[in-house]
PDB file of the backbone (N, CA, C, O) and the ligand in Angstrom, with CONECT records:
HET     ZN  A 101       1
ATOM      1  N   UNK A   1      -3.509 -85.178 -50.264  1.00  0.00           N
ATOM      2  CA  UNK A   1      -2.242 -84.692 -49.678  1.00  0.00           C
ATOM      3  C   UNK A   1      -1.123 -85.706 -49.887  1.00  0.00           C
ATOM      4  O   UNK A   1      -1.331 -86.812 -49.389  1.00  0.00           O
ATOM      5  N   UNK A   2       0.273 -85.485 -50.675  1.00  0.00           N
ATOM      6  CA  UNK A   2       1.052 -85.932 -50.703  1.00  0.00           C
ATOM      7  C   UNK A   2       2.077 -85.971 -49.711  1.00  0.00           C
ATOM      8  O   UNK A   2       2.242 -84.944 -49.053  1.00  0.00           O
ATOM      9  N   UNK A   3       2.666 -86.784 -49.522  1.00  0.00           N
ATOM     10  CA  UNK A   3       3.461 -87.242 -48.308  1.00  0.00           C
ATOM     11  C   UNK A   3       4.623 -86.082 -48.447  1.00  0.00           C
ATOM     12  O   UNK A   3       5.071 -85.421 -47.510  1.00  0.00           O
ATOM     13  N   UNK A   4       4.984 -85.992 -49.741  1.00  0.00           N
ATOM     14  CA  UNK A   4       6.589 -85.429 -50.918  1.00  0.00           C
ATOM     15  C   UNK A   4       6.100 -83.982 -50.824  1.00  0.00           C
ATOM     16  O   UNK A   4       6.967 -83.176 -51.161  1.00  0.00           O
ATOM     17  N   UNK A   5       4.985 -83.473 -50.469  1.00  0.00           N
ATOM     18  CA  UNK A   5       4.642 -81.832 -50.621  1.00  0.00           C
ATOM     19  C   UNK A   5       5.069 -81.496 -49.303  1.00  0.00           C
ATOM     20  O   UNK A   5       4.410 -81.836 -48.320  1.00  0.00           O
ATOM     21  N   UNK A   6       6.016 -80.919 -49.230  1.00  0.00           N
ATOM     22  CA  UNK A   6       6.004 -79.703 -48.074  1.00  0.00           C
ATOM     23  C   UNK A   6       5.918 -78.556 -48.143  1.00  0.00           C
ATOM     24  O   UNK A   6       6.805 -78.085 -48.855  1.00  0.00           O
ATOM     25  N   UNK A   7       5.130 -77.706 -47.657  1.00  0.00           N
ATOM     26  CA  UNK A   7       4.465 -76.949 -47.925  1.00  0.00           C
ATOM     27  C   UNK A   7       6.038 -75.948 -47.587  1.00  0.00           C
ATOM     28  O   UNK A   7       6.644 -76.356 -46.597  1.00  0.00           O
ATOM     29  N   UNK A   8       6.664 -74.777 -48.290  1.00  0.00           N
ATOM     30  CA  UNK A   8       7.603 -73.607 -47.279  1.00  0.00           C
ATOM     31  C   UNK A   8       7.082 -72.534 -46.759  1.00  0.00           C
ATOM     32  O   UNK A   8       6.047 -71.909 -46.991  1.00  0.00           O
ATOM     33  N   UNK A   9       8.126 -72.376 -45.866  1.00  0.00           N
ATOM     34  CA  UNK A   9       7.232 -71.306 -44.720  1.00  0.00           C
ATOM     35  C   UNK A   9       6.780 -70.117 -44.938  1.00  0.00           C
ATOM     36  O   UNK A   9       7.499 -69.333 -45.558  1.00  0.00           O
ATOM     37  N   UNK A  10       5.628 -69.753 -44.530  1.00  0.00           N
ATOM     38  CA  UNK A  10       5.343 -68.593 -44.637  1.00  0.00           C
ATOM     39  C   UNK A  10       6.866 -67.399 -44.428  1.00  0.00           C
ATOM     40  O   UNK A  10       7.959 -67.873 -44.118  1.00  0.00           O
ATOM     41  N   UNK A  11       6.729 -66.293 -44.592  1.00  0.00           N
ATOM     42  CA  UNK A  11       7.374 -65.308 -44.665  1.00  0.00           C
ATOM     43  C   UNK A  11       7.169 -64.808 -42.513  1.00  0.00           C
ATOM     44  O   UNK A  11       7.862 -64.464 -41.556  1.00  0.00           O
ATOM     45  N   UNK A  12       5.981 -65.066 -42.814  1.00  0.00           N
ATOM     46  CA  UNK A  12       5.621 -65.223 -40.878  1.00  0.00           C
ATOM     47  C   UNK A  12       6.147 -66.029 -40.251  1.00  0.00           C
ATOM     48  O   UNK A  12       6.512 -65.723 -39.116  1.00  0.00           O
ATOM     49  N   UNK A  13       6.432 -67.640 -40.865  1.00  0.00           N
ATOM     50  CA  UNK A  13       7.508 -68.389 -39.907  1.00  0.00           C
ATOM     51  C   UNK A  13       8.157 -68.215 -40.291  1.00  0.00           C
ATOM     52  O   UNK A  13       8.604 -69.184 -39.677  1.00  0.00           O
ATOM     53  N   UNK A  14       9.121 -67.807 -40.981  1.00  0.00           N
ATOM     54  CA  UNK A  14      10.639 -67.621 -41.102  1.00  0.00           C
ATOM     55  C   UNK A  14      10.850 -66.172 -39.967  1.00  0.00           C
ATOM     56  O   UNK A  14      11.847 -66.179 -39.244  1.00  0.00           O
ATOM     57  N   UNK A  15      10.107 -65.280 -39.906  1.00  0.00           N
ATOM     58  CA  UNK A  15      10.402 -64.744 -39.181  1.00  0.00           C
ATOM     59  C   UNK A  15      10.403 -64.543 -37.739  1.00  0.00           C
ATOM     60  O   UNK A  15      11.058 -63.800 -37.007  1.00  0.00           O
ATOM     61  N   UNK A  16       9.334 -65.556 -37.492  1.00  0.00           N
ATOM     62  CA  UNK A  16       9.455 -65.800 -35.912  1.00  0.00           C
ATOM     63  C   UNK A  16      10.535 -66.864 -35.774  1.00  0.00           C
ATOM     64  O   UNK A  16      11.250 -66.685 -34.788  1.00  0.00           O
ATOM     65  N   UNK A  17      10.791 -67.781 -36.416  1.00  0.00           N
ATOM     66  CA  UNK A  17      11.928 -68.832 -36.433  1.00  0.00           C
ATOM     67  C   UNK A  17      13.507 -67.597 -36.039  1.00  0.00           C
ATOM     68  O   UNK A  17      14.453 -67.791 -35.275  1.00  0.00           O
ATOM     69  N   UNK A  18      13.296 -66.778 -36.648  1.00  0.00           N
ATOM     70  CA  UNK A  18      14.521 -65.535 -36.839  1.00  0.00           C
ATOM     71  C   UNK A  18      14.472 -64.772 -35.350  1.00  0.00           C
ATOM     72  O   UNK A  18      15.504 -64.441 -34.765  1.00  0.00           O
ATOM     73  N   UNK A  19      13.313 -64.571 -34.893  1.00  0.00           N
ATOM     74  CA  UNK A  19      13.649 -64.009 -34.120  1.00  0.00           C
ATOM     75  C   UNK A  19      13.993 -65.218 -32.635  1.00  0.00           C
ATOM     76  O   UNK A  19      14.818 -65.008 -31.745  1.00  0.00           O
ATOM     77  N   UNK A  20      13.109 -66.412 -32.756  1.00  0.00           N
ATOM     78  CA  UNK A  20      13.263 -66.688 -31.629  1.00  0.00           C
ATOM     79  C   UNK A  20      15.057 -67.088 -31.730  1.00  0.00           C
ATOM     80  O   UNK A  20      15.662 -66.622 -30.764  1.00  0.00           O
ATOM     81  N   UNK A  21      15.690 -67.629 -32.434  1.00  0.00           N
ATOM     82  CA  UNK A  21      17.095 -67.788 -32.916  1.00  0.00           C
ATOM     83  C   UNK A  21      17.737 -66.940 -32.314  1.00  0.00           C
ATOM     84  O   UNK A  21      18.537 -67.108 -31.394  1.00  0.00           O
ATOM     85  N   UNK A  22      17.254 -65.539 -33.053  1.00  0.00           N
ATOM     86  CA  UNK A  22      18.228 -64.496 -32.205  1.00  0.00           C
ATOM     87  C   UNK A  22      18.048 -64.246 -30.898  1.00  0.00           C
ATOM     88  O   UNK A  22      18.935 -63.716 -30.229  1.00  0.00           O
ATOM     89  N   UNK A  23      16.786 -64.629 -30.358  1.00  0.00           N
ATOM     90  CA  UNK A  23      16.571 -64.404 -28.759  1.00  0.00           C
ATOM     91  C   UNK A  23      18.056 -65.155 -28.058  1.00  0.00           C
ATOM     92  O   UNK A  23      19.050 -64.771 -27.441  1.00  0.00           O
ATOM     93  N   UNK A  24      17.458 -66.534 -28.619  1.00  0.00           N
ATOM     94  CA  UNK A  24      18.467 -67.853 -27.890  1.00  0.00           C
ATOM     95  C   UNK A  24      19.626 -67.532 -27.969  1.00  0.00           C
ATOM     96  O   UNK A  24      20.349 -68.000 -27.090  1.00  0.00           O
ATOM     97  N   UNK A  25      20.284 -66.624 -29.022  1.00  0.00           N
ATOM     98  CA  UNK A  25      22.302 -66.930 -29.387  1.00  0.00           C
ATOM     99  C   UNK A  25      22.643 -65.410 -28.843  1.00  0.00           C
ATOM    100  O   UNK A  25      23.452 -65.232 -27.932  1.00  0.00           O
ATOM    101  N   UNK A  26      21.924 -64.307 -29.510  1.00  0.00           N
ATOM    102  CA  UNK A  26      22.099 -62.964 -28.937  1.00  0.00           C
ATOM    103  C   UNK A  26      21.607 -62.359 -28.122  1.00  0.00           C
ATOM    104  O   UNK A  26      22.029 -61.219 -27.923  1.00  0.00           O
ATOM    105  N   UNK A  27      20.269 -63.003 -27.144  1.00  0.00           N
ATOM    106  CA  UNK A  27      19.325 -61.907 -26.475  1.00  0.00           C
ATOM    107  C   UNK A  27      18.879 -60.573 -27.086  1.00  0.00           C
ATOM    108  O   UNK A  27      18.643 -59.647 -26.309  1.00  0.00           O
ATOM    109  N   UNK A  28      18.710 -60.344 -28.723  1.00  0.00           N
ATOM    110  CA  UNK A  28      17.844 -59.663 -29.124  1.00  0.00           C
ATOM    111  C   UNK A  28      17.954 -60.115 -30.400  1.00  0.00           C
ATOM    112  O   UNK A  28      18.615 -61.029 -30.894  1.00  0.00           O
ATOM    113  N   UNK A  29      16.893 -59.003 -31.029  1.00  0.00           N
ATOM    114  CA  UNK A  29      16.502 -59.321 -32.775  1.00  0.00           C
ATOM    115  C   UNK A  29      17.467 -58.818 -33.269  1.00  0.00           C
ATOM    116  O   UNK A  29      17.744 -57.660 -32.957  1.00  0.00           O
ATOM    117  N   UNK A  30      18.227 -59.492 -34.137  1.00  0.00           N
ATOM    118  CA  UNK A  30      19.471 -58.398 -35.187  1.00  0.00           C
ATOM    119  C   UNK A  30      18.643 -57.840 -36.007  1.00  0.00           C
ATOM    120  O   UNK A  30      17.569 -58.441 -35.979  1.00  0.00           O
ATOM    121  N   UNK A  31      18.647 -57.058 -36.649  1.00  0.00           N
ATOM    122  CA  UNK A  31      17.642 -56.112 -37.240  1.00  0.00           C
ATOM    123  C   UNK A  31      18.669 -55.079 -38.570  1.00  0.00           C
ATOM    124  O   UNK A  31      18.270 -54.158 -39.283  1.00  0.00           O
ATOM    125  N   UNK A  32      19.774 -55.583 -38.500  1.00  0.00           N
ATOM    126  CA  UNK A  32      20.518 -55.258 -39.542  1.00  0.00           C
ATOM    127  C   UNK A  32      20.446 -55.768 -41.039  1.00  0.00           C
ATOM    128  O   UNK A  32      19.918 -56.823 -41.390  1.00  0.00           O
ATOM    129  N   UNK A  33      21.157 -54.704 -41.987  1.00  0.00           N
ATOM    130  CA  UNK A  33      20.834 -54.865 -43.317  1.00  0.00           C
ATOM    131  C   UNK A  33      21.505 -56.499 -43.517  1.00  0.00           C
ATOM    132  O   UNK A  33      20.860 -57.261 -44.237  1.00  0.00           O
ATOM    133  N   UNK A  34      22.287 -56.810 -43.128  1.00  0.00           N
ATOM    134  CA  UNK A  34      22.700 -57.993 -43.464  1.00  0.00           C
ATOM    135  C   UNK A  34      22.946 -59.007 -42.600  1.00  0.00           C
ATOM    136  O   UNK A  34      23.952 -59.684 -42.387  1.00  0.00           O
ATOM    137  N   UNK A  35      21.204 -58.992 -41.863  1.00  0.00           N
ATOM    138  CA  UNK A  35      21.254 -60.209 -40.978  1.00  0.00           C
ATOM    139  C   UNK A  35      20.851 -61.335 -41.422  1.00  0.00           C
ATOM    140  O   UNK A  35      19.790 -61.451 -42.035  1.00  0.00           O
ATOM    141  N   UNK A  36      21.685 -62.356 -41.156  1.00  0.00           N
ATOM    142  CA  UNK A  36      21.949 -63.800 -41.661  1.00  0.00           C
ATOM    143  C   UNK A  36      21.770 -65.030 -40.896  1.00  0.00           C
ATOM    144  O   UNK A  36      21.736 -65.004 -39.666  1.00  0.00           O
ATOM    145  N   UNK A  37      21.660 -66.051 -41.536  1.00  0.00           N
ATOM    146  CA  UNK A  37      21.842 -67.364 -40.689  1.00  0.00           C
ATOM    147  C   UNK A  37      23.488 -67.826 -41.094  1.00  0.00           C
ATOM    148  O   UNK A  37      23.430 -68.457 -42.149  1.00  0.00           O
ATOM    149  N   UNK A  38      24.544 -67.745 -40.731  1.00  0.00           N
ATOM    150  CA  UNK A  38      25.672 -67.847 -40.980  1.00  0.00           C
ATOM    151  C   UNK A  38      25.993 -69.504 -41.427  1.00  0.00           C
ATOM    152  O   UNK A  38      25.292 -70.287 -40.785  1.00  0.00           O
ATOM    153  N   UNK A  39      26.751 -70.032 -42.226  1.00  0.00           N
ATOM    154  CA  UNK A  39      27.004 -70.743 -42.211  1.00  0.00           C
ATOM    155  C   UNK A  39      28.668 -71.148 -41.819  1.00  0.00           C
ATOM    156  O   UNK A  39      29.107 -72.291 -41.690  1.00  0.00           O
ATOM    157  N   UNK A  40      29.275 -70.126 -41.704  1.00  0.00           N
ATOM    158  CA  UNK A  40      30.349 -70.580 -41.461  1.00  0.00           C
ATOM    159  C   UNK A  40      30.583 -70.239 -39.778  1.00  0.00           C
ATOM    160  O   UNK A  40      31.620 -70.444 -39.148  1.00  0.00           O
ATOM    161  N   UNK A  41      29.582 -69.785 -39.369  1.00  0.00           N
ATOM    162  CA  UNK A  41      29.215 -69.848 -37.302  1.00  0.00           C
ATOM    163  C   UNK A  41      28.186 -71.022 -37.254  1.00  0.00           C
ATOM    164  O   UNK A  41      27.414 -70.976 -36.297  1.00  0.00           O
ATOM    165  N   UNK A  42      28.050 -72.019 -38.082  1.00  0.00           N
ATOM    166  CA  UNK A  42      27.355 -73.335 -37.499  1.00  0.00           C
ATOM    167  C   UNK A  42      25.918 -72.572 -37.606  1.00  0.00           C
ATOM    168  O   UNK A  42      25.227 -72.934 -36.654  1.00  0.00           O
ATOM    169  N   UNK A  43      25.253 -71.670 -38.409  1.00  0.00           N
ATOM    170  CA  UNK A  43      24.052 -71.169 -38.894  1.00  0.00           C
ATOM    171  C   UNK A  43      23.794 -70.227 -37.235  1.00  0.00           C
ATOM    172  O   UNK A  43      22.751 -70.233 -36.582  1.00  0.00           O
ATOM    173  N   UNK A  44      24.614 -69.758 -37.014  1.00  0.00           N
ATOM    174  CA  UNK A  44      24.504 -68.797 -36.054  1.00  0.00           C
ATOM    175  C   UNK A  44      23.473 -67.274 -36.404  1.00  0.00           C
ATOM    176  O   UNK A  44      24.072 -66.416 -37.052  1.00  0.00           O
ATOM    177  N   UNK A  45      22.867 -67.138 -36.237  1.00  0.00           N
ATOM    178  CA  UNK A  45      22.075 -65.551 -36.467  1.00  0.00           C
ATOM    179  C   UNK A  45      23.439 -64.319 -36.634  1.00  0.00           C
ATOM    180  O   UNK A  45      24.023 -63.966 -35.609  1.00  0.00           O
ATOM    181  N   UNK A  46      23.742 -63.889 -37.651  1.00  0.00           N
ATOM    182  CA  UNK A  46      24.859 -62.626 -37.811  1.00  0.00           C
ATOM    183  C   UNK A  46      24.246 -61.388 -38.659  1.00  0.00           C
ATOM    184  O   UNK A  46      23.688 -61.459 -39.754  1.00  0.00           O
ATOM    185  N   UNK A  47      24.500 -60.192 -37.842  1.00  0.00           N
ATOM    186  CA  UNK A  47      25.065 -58.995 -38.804  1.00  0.00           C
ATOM    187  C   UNK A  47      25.864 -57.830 -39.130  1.00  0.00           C
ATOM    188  O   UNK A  47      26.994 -57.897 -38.647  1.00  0.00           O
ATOM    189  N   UNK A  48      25.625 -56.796 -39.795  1.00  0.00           N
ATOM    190  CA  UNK A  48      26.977 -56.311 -39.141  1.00  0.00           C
ATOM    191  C   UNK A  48      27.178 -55.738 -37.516  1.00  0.00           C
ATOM    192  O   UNK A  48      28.259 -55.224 -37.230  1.00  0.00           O
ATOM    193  N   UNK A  49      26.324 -55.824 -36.692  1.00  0.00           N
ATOM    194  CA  UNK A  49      26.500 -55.451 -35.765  1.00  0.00           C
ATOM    195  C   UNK A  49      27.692 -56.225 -34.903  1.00  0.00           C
ATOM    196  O   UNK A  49      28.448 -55.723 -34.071  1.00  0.00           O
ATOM    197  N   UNK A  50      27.615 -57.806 -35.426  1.00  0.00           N
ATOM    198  CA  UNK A  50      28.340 -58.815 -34.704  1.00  0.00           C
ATOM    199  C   UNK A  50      29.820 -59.063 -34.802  1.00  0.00           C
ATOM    200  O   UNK A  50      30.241 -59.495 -35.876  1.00  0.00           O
ATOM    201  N   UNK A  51      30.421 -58.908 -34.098  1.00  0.00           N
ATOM    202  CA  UNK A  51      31.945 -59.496 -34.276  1.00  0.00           C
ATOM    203  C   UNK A  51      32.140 -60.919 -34.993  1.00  0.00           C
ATOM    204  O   UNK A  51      32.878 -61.873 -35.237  1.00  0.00           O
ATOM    205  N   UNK A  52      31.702 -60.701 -35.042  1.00  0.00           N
ATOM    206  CA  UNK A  52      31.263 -62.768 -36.439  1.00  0.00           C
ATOM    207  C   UNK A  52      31.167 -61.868 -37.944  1.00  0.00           C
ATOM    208  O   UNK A  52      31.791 -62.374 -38.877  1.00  0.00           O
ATOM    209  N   UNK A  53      30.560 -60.811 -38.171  1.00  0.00           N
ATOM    210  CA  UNK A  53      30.662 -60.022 -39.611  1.00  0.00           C
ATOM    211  C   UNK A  53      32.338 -58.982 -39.699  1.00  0.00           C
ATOM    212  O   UNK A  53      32.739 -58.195 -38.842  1.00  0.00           O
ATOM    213  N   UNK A  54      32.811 -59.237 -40.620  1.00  0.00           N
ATOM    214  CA  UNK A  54      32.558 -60.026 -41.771  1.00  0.00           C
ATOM    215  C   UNK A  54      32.487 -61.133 -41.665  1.00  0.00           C
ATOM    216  O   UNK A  54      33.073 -61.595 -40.686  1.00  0.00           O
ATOM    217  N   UNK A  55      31.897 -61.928 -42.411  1.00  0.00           N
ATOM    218  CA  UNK A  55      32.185 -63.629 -42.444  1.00  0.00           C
ATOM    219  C   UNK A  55      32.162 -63.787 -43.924  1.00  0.00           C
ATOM    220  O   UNK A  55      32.307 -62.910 -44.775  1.00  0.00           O
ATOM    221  N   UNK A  56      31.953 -65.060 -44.077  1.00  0.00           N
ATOM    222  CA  UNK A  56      32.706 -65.762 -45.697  1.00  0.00           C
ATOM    223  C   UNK A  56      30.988 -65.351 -46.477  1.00  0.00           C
ATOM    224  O   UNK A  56      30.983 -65.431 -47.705  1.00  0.00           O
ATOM    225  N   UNK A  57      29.855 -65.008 -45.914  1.00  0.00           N
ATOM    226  CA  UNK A  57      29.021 -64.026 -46.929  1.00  0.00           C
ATOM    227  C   UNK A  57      28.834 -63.233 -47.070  1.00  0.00           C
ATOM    228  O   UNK A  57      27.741 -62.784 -47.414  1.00  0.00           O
ATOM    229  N   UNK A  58      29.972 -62.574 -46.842  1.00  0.00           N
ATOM    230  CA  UNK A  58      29.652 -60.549 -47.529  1.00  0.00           C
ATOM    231  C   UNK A  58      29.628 -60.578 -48.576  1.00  0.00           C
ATOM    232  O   UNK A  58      28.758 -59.805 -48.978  1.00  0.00           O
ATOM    233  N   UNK A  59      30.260 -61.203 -49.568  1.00  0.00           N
ATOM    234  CA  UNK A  59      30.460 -60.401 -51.003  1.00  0.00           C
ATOM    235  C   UNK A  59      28.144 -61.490 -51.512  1.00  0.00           C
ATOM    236  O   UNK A  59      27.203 -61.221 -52.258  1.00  0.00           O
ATOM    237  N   UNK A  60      28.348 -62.167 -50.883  1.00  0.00           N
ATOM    238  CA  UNK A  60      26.967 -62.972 -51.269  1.00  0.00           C
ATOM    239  C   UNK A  60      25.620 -62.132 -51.139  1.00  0.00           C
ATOM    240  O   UNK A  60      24.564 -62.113 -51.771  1.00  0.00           O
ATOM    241  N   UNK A  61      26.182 -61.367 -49.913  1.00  0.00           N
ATOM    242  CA  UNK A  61      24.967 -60.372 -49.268  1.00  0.00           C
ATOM    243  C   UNK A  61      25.139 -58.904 -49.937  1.00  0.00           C
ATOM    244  O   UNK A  61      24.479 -57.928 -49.581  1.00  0.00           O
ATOM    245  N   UNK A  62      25.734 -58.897 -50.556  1.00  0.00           N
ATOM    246  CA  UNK A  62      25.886 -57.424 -51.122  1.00  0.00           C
ATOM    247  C   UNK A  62      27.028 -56.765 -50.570  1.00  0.00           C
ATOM    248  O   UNK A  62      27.491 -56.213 -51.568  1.00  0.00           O
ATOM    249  N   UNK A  63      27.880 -56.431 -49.478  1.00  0.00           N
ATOM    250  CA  UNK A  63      27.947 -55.569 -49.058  1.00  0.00           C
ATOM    251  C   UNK A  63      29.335 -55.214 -49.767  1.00  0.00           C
ATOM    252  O   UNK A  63      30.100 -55.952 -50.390  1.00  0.00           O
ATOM    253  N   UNK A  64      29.421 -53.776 -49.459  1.00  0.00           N
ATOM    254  CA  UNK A  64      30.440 -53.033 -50.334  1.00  0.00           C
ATOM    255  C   UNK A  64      31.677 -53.544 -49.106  1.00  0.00           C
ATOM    256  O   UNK A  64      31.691 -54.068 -47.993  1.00  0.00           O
ATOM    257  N   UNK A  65      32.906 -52.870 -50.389  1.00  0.00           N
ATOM    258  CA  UNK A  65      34.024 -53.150 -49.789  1.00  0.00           C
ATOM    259  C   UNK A  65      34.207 -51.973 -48.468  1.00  0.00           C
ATOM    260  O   UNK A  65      34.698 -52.298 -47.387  1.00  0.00           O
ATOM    261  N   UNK A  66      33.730 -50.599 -48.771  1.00  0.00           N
ATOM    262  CA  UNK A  66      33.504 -50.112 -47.868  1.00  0.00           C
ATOM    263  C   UNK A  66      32.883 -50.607 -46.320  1.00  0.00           C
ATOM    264  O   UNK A  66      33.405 -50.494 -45.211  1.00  0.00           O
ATOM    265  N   UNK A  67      32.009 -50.997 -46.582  1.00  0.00           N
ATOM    266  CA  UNK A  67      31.617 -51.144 -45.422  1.00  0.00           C
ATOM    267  C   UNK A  67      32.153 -52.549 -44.839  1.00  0.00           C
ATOM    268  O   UNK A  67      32.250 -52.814 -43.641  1.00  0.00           O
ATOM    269  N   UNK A  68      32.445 -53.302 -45.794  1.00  0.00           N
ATOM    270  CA  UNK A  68      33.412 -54.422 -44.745  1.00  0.00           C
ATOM    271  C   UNK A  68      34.809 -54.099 -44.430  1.00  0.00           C
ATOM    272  O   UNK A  68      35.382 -54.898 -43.689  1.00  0.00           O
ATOM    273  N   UNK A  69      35.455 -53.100 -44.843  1.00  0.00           N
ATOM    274  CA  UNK A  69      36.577 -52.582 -43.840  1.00  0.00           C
ATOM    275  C   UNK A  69      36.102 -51.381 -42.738  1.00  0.00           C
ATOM    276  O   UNK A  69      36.859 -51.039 -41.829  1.00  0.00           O
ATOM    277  N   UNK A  70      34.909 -50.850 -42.905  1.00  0.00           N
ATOM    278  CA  UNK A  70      34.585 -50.649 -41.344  1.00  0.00           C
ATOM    279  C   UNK A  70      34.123 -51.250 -40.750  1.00  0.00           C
ATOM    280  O   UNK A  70      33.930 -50.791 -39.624  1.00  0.00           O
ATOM    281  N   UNK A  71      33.715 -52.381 -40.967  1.00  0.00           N
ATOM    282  CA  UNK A  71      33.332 -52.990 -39.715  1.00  0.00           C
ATOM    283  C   UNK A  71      34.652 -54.135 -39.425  1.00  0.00           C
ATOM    284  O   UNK A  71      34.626 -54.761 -38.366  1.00  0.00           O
ATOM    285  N   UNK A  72      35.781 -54.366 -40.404  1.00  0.00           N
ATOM    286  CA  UNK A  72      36.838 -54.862 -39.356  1.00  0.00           C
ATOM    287  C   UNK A  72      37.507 -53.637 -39.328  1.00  0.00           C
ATOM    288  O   UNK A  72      38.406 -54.146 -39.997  1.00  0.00           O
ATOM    289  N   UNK A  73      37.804 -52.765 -39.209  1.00  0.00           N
ATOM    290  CA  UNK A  73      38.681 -51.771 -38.448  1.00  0.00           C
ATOM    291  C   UNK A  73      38.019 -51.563 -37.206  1.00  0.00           C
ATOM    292  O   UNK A  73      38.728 -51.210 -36.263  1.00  0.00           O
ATOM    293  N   UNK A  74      36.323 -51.771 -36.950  1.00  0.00           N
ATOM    294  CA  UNK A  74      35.662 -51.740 -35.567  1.00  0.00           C
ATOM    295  C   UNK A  74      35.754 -52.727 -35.039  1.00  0.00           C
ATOM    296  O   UNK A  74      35.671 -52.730 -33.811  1.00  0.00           O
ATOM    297  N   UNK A  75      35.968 -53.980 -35.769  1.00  0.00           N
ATOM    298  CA  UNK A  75      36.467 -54.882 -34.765  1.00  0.00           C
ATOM    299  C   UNK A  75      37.451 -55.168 -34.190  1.00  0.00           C
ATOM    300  O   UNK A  75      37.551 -56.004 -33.292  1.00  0.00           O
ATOM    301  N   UNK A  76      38.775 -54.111 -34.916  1.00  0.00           N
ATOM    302  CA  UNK A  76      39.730 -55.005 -34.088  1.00  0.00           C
ATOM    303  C   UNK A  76      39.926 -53.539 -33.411  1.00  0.00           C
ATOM    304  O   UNK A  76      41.127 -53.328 -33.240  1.00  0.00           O
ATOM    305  N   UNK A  77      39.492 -52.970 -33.180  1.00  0.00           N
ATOM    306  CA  UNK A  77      39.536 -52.006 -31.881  1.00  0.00           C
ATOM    307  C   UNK A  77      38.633 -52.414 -31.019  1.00  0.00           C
ATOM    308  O   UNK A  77      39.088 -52.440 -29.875  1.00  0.00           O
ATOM    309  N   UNK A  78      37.451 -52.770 -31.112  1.00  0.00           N
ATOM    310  CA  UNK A  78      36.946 -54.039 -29.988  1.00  0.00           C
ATOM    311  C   UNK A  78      37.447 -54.544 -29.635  1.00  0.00           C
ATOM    312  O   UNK A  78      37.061 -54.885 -28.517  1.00  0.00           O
ATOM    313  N   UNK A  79      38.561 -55.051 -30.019  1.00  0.00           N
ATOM    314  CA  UNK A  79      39.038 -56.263 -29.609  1.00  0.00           C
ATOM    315  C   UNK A  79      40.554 -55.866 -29.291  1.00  0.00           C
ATOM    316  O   UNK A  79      41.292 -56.839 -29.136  1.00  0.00           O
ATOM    317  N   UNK A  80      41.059 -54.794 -29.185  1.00  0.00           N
ATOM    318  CA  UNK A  80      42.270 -53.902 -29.209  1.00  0.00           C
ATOM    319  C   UNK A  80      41.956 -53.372 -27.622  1.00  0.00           C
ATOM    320  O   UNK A  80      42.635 -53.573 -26.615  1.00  0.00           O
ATOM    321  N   UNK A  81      40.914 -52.760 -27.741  1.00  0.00           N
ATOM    322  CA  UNK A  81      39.837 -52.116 -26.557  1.00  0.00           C
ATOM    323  C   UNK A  81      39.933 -53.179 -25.398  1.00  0.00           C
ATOM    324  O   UNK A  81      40.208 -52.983 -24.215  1.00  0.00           O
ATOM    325  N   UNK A  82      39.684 -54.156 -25.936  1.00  0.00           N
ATOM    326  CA  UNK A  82      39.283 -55.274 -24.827  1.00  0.00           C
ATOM    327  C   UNK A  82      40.790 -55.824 -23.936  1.00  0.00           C
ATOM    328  O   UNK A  82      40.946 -56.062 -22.738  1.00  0.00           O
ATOM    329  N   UNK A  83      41.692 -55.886 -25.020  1.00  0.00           N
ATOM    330  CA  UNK A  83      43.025 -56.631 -24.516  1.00  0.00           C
ATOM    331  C   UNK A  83      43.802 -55.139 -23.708  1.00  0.00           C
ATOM    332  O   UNK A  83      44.612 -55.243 -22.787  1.00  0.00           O
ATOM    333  N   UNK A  84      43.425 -54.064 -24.185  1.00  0.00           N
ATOM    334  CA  UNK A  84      44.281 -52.793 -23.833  1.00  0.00           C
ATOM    335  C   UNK A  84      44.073 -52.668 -21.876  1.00  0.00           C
ATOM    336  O   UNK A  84      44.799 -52.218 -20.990  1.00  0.00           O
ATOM    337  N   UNK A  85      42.449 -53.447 -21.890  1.00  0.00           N
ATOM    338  CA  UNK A  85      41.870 -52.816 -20.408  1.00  0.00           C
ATOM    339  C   UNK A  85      42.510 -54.065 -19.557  1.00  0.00           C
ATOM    340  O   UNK A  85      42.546 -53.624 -18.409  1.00  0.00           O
ATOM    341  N   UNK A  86      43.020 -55.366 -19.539  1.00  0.00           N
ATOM    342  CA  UNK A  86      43.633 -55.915 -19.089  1.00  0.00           C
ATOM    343  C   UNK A  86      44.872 -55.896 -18.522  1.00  0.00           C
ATOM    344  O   UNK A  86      45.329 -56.913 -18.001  1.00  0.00           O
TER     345      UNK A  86
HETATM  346 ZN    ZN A 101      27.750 -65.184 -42.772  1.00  0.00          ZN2+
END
């Protein structure tokens, strides 16, 4: 056994690593097509479900231009929504 071999993770720890992540930041599993470890949220768990998507890896993750202007036209009525009830 070499000191320099590290072995990478199973496909099983990456995914419990994923979920316990999302336990800790979101209180559930994101389970979306383009759930991520973000790097530009400090490796935050994101997808599109999150007001953090879009972020600076959509075009990395695939996603169409379509669907990243619905999900900011849903966000800023979230967030339109939110300031309106004040
Ligand atoms: Zn991202």
């Amino acid at each position: 056994m070499s000191d320099q071999e590290q072995p990478a993770p199973t496909d099983q720890e990456i995914e419990t690593q994923w979920r316990q992540d999302c336990a800790t930041w979101r209180g559930a599993v994101l389970t979306g097509k383009y759930a991520h470890y973000c790097y530009e949220w400090d490796g935050l768990p994101v997808d599109e479900t999150c007001l953090e998507w879009p972020c600076g890896c959509e075009k990395t993750l695939g996603a169409s231009e379509d669907e990243v202007a619905a999900a900011r036209a849903r966000n800023q009525e979230l967030l339109h929504g939110r300031y309106g009830r004040d």
